[in-house]
C-alpha positions, 0 to 999 in steps of 0.5 A: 533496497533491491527488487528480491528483498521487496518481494521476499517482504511481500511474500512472507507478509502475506501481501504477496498473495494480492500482488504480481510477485512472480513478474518481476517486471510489475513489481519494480514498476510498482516501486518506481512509480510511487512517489512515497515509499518508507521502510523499516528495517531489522539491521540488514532484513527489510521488514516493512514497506508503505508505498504510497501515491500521493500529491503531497497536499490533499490526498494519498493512496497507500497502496502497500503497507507490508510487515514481515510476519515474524516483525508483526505485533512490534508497531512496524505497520503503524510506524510506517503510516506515522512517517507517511503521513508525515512526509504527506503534508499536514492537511493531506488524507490517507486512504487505503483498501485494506486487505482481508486480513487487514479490514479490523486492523485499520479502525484499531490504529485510527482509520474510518471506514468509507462505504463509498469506494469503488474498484475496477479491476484491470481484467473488468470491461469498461463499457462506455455508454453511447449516449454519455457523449464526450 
């Protein structure tokens, strides 16, 4: 698997509209630093990604989870968690931030929705309190 055929699956998985596919440089970063990353394959065609951060015993960030349009509706996507959560650990979650696309998919395969999770997006200012005191 190299960087193209990656970010070829983003893009025509509709992923690559949420992610930094033009910046090569982000994208192999992305790849490399996660410590789970199963595909699926259609002979020589890459067809589905799941990467995920995980500490391999209690919790796991699936991060992407990426399927070729023309392969939808052929149980890739929930392949790719079945062997993630495999290689997870037996007693270890999975969480995840659906895409929009994707909120009614998850509930569908198994997913509980969670009302508390929280975002900080990388360009929102951090403003520290004074009196938090550290």
């Amino acid at each position: 698997m190299n960087l193209d055929e990656v970010i070829e699956l983003y893009r025509l998985s509709t992923l690559g509209e949420r992610r930094p596919i033009d910046d090569r440089s982000i994208m192999s970063d992305m790849l490399a630093h996660a410590n789970l990353v199963v595909t699926a394959w259609d002979g020589a065609l890459l067809v589905g990604i799941s990467r995920t951060i995980t500490d391999f015993s209690f919790v796991g960030y699936l991060s992407d989870l990426a399927v070729r349009k023309s392969h939808w509706s052929e149980g890739i996507g929930k392949e790719l968690i079945r062997k993630t959560r495999e290689r997870m650990g037996p007693r270890s979650m999975l969480v995840l931030v659906a895409a929009p696309n994707a909120v009614n998919y998850y509930p569908k395969i198994g997913f509980t929705k969670h009302d508390s999770a929280w975002v900080l997006r990388a360009n929102e200012p951090f403003p520290i309190p004074r009196s938090a005191g550290a």
